[in-house]
N, C-alpha and C positions, 0 to 999 in steps of 0.2 A: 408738207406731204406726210412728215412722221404721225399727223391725227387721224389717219386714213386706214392707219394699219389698223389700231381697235374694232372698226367699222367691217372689216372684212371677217371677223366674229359675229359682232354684232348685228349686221345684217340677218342673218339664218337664225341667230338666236332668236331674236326679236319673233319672227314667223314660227317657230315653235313657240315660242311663248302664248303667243296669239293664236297658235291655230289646236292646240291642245289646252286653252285653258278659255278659249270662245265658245264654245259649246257648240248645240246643233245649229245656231243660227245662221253661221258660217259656213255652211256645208255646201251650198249653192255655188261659194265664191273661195272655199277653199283651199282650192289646187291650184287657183291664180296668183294667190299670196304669196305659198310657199313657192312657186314657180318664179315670182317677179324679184322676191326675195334673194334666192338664191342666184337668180343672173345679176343681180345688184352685187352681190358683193366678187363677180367677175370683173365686173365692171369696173371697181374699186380695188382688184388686182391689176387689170390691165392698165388702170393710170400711174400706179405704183410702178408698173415694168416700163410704162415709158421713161418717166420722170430715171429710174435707175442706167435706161440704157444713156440717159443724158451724162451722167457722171461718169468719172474714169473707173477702170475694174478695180482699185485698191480703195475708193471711195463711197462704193454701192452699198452700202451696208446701213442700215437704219432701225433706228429703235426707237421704243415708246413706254414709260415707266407710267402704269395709272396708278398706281396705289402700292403701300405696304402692310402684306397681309398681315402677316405676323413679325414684328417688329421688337422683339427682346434683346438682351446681351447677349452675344455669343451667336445671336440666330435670326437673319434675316433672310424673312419669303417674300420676294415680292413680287407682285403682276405687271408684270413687263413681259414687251415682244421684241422679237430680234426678226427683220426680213435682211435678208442676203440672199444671194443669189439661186442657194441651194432652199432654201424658205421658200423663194418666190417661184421656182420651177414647180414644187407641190402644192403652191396656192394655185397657178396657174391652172394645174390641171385638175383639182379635186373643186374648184369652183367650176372651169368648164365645161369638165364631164357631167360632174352632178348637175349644173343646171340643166346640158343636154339627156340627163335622166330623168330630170322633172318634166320637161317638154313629154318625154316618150310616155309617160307614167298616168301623165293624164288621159293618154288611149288606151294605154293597158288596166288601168284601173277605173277606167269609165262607169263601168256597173259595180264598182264596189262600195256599200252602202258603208263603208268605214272610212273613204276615201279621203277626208278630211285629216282624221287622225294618223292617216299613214304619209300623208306631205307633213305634217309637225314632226314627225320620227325622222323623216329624211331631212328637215331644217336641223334638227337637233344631232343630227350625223353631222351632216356638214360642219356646222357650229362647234363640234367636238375634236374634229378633225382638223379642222383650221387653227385652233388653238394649239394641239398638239404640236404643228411644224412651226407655228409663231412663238411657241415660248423661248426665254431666253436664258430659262433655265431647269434642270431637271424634276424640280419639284412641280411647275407649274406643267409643265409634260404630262406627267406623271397625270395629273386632274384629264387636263385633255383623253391620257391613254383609257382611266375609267370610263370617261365621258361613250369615248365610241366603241367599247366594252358592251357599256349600259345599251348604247344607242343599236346595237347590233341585235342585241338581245331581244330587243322590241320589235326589231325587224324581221328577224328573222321566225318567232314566233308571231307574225302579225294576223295569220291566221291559227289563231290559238283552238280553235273548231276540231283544227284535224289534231290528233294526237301527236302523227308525226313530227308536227311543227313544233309542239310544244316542247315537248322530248328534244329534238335538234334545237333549239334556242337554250333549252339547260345544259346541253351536251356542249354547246360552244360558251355558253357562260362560263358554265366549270371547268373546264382544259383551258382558257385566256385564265382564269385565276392563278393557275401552278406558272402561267409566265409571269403575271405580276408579281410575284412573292418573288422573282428574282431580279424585276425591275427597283420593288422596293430597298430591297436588299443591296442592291446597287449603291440608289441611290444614299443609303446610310454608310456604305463606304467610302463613297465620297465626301460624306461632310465629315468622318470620323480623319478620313486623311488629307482634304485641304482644307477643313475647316468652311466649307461653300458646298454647295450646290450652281452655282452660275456656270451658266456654259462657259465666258471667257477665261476666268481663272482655272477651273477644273479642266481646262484643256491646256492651256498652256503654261499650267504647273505639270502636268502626266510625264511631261520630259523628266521631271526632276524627282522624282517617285518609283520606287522599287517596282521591279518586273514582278516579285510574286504579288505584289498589291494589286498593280494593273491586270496582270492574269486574272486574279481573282473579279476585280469588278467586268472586265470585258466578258469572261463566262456568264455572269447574272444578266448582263446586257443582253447575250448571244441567246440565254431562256426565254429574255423578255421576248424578244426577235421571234423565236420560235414557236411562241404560243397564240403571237399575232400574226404570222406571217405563213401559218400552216407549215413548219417545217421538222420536220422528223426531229423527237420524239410526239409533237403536240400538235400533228398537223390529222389528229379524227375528226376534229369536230368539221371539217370544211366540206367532204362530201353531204355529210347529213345536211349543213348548211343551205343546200340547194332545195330545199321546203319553203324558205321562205319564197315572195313574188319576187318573178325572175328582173325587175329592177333592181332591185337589193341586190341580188346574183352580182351584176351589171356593176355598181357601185360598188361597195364593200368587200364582192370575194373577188375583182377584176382590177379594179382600178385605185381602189384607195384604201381601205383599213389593212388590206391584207398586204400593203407596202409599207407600212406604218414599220413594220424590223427595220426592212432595209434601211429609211430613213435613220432609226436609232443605231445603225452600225457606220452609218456614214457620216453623221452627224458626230460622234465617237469617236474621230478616224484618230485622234492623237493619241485615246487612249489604247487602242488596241496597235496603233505602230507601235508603241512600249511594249504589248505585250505577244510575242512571237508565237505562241502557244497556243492564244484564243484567238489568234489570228487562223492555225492550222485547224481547231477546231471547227471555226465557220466555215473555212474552207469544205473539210470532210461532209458535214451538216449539210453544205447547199449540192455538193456530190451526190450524196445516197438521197436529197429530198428529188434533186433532178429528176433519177433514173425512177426511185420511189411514183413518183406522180404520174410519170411518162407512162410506165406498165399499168398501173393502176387505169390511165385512161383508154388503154387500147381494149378493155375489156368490158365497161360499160354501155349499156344499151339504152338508159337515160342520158337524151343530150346532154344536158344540163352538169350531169355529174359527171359524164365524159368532158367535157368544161372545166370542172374543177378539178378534175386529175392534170389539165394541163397548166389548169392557175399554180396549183402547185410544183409543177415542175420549171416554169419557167421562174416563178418567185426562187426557184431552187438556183439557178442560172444567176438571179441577181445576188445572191447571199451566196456563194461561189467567186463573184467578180469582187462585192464588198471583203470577202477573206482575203484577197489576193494583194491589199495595201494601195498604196499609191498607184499601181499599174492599173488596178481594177476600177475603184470608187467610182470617176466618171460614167464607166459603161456602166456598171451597177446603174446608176442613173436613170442612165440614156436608155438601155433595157425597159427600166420600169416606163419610162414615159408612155415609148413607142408601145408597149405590152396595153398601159392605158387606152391607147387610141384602139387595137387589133381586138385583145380579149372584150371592153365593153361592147364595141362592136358585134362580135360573135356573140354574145350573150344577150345583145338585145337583137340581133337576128334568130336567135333561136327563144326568145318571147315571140318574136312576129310567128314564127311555125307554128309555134302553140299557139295563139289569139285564131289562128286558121285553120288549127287540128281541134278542136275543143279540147283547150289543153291538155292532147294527151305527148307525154313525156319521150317515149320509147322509141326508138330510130326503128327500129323492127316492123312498124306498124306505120313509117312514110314511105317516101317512095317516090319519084319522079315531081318533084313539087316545082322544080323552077319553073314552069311555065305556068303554073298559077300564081308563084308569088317571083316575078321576075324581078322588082326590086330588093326584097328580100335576098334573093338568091344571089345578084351581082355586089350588094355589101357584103353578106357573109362570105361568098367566095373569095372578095377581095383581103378581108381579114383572116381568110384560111391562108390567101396565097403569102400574106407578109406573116404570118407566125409560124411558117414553116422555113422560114426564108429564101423567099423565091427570089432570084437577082434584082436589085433594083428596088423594091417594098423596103418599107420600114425594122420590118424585123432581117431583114438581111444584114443590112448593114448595122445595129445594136448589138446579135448574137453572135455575129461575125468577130465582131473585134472582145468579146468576151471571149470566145474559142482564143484567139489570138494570145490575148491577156495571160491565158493558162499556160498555154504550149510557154509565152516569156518568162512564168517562172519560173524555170529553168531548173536542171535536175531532172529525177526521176519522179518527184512530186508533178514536177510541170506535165512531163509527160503524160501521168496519168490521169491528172486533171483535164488536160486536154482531150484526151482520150474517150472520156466520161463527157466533156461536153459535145464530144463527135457524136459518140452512139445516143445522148438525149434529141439531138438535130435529127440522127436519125427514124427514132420512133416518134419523134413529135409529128415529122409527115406520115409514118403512117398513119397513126392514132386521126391525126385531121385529115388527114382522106378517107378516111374509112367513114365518117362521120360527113364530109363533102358527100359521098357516094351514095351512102345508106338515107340521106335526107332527100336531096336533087335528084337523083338519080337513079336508072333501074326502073322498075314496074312497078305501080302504083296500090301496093300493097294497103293500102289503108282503104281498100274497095271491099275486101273482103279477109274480116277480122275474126277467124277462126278463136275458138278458148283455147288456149294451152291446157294439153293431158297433164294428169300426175304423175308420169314416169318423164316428162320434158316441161317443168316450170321455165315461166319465162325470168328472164337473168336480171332484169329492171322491171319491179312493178312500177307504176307510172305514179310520181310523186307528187304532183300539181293537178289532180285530179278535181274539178269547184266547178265544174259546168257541165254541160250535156254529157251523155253516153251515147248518143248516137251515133249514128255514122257520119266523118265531117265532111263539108264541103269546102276544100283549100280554096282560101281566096285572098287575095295582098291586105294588109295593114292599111289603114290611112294614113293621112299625110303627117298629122301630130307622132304618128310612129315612125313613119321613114327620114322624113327629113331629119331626125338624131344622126338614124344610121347610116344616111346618104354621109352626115357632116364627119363621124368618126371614120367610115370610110376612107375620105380624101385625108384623114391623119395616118390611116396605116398604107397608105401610099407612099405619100409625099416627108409623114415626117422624119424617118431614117434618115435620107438623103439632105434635107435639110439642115439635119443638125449635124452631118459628118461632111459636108462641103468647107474644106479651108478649117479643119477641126475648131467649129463654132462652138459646138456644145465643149468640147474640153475647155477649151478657153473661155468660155461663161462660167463653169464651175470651177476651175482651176485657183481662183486665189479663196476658195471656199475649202475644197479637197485638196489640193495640191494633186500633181499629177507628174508620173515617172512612166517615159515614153521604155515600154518594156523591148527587150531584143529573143523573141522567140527562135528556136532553134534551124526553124527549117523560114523560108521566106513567106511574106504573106500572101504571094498571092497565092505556094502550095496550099496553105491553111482554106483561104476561099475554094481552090478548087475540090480540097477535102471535104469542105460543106457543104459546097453544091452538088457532088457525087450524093453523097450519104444521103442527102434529100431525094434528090432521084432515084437511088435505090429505095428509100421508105417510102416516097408517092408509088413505084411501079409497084411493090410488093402487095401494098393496099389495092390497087387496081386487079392484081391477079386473083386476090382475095373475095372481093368485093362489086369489083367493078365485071366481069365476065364469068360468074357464079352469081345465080341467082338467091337472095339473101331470104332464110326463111324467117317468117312469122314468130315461131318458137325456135329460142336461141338452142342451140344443139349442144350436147353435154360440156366438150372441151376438153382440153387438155390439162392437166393437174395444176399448173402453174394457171389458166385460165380462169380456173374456180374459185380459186387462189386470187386472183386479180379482181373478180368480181367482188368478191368481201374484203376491198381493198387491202391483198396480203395480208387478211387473219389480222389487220391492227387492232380492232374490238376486241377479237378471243385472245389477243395476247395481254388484250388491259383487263379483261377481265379475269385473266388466270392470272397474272401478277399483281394486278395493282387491287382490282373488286374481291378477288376471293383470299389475297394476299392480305390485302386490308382487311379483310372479316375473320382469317386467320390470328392478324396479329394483336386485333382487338381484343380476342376472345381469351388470345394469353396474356395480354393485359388484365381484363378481367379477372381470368385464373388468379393471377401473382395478385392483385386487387386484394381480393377476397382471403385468399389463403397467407398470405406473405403481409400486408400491409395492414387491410381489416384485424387477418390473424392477429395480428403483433398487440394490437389496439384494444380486440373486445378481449383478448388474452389478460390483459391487465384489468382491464375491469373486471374478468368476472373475480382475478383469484385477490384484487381489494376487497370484491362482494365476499369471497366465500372469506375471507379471513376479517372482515367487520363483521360474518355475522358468525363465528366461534368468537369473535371480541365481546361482541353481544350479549353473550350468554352469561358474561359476569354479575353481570347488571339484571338480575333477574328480580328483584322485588320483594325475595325471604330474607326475613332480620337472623335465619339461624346461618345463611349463605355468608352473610357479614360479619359474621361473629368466628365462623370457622377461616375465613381472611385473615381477620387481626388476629386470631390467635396463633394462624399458621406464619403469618408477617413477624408478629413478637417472635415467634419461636425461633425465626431466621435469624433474626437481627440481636438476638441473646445469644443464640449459638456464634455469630460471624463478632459479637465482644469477645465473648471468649478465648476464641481461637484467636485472636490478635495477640490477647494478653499473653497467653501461653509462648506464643513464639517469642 
């Protein structure tokens, strides 16, 4: 069974390979490759997860050595995979979902004359991804973490036409680099101090290794995390993000690359139990990313980037639960899973709006749509009602016991953490009700599409604009589109409750994370009923908002903090006042000291060799009476300096 693991790489590769280096002849049959491909190597997970559930929990764990990269003294890289049971839960799901993206991808991207080369970009995600959770050691990670770097880049500028796109795919390239420079970094501290890179020895040597060392590598770790994971300070690049085609949305900013931290902090857990510090760090980071993303999404009027203010906050929930140690790891998890089934879901519900709006973007501009798109409507509501956590959905029960997790660690930290997880539950209903209401619901504004005046710009221009301007006729997806969202659907139903019956999912992870049943201060079912208030209060509030005020066309000035939320809290103007004009600042005094201090120091010396070889120069002038007045001034020296010896 261990030659099966390669293959779940190699599957997706293979289809990339093939379908970006086959040229146009392939265009016909394309989308079938990378489609078939990519369920294959599902398929090659799912025989994996049986074959594991066969063995006891302390024996699940299987590896696969293909080759040694680089094979020196002192320094072995080699390619090798490691599946366990934390591996397999993100193989599980990043072959699932993404196959169920390539299904949906094929309707969404029906008319696009590039359609071939963008299932190779989605094989080669895959393929980059699966590598990352399968290596079994940092270095080979590390390839993998480039790999879906590179593969994002691609995708995300896939329409490289619009400028937007382009821009947003440099803008996420370059913000993922400042995390890799600390994954890197990482990883040279670990070979500097156990001598390895291998996950088994560099974790269970971390016990035996000084706290400021561990500090130091879990902070590089906690960068990395950040700069893949959208999370405060590195989390701009992810609204622009939403330019690429809303599959990619789906995949990469929902379900998989933007879980890729999480993974590297849980995957880590032995190193940061050592280190107390970068354990508070993530904590505080997935706090401020929470509430960060949560505001941010209540102000957008592009779905799509109202989306990804909540991808971001709820990614904040998972990196929140991963700080929290042994108590959290699990739900950290479980979070991401059920987040996989809800958020793709919602995202590729809100492709179906757009495929029916001519892609226009902007909630302002629908308006009472479920009864044109009644499937549409009963997926995405169903993954509105489990990410808010409505009793019984999948996200009730993941967030719930994260809230939980906080309130147990106990102290006034706990409290607060708690406290921040309450008020994120809280804005997360509003924020997705207001986005329920202003889609489904209300009068059918996209009848009559007024310009916005100069004195009230609208607050989302529409970012996925590639097809008509007319006026649209809402009408359902087909079946290549619904049936994804029917399937992810019944995961944001059902999977919560599945994996917290007879705590299944603790106990599948558990000899992977270990896990520390926490004692939170007040009991849990206050904690549920705190949840479930706070939800009701952010659903009613959206509904007073929203739902019995009529929503106009052109978004209305706002409130200062509003304005403020629309330019996602000033994060641009604050990197561009510190970091772009900071940098062009400190360049420039570079240069200064350059020129003046370092040049100076340099042509300073040459010139006064130059001015003093050519006063040397002048001795050597070419007159025999020049020479003659030399030696006679020389003898004269040198008779005078006998004399005076003798005398003394």
């Amino acid at each position: 069974m261990e030659n099966l693991i390669a293959l779940l790489v190699a599957a997706p590769l293979l289809g990339a390979a093939v379908l970006l280096c086959g040229g146009r002849r392939l265009d016909a049959v394309g989308h079938w490759i990378g489609t078939v491909l990519a369920a294959l190597s599902f398929v090659f997970g799912a025989v994996l997860f049986a074959d594991m559930l066969g063995k006891d929990p302390e024996h699940r764990e299987m590896s696969q050595h293909l080759f040694s990269w680089i094979p020196v003294e002192g320094f072995q890289a080699d390619v090798a995979f490691q599946l366990d049971q934390l591996s397999m839960t993100f193989v599980l799901l990043i072959s699932g979902v993404g196959s169920l993206i390539h299904v949906y991808s094929i309707g969404y991207m029906e008319h696009d004359e590039r359609r071939r080369r963008f299932f190779g970009y989605l094989n080669l995600f895959l393929a980059a991804m699966l590598l990352l959770v399968l290596a079994d050691n940092y270095l080979l990670l590390y390839v993998g973490w480039e790999g879906v770097g590179l593969a994002s880049y691609l995708l995300i500028g896939f329409w490289q036409h619009k400028p937007s796109a382009a821009t947003a795919a440099k803008k996420a390239f370059l913000v993922n680099r400042v995390g890799d420079v600390g994954l890197s970094i990482a990883i040279m501290l670990m070979f500097t101090t156990f001598g390895t890179f291998a996950f088994g020895p560099v974790l269970a040597s971390a016990g035996d290794s000084g706290e400021g060392t561990l500090t130091a590598i879990g902070l590089m770790l906690l960068l990395a995390a950040c700069g893949k994971s959208a999370q405060v300070p590195l989390q701009s690049w992810l609204g622009d993000a939403m330019e690429g085609p809303t599959p990619v949305s789906a995949l990469i900013h929902a379900a998989t690359m933007v879980t890729a931290g999480v993974y590297l902090i849980v995957r880590s857990a032995a190193i940061f139990n050592g280190a107390p510090d970068a354990q508070l760090v993530t904590t505080v980071v997935g706090a401020v990313t929470l509430l960060f993303g949560a505001i941010v999404g209540c102000a957008k009027d592009d779905i799509k980037k109202a989306l990804a203010g909540s991808t971001m906050s709820q990614i904040g929930y998972m990196v929140l639960a991963a700080g929290l140690g042994p108590i959290g790891y699990v739900f950290a998890i479980m979070h991401l899973v059920t987040h996989g089934f809800f958020k793709a879901g919602l995202f590729l519900g809100a492709g179906s709006v757009m495929h029916g709006m001519n892609d226009e973007v902007d909630m302002r501009k629908y308006g009472g749509l479920r009864k044109y798109m009644p499937v549409t409507f009963v997926t995405f509501g169903l993954g509105y009602l489990a990410i808010i956590g409505f009793p019984g959905l999948s996200g009730f029960f993941s967030k719930d016991m994260i809230i939980e997790a906080a309130f147990a660690k106990g102290g006034t930290e706990g409290w607060i953490l708690g406290g921040v997880a309450l008020l994120g539950a809280a804005i997360t209903a509003f924020y997705m009700t207001r986005v329920m209401l202003m889609t489904f619901f209300g009068e059918e504004r996209w009848k009559s599409r007024p310009t916005a005046s100069p004195e009230e710009p609208s607050a989302e221009p529409a970012a996925e604009h590639h097809g008509a301007h007319a006026e649209p006729h809402p009408h359902e997806s087909p079946k290549v589109m619904t049936i994804p969202m029917i399937v992810l659907a019944v995961g944001s139903v059902f999977g919560g409750a599945f994996f917290s019956i007879g705590d299944r999912f603790v106990h599948w992870l558990e000899p992977v994370t270990g896990h520390t049943h926490g004692h939170p201060p007040v009991s849990a079912l206050t904690v549920t009923v705190a949840t479930v208030t706070v939800m009701v209060l952010g659903v009613g509030l959206a509904y007073l908002q929203y739902g019995r005020r009529p929503v106009p066309v052109v978004a209305p000035r706002g409130s200062l903090l509003t304005r403020a939320a629309r330019r996602d809290l000033l994060q641009d103007d604050f990197n561009h006042v510190v970091l772009v004009r900071g940098g062009e600042h400190l360049t420039r005094s570079l240069v200064y000291v350059d020129h003046t201090l370092v040049d100076g120091v340099v042509n300073g010396t040459a010139a006064s060799m130059g001015g003093l070889s050519g006063r040397l120069r002048r001795l050597q002038n070419g007159f025999a009476r020049s020479y003659a007045v030399s030696m006679f001034g020389g003898a004269a020296v040198l008779i005078a300096a006998t004399l005076l010896m003798r005398a003394v």
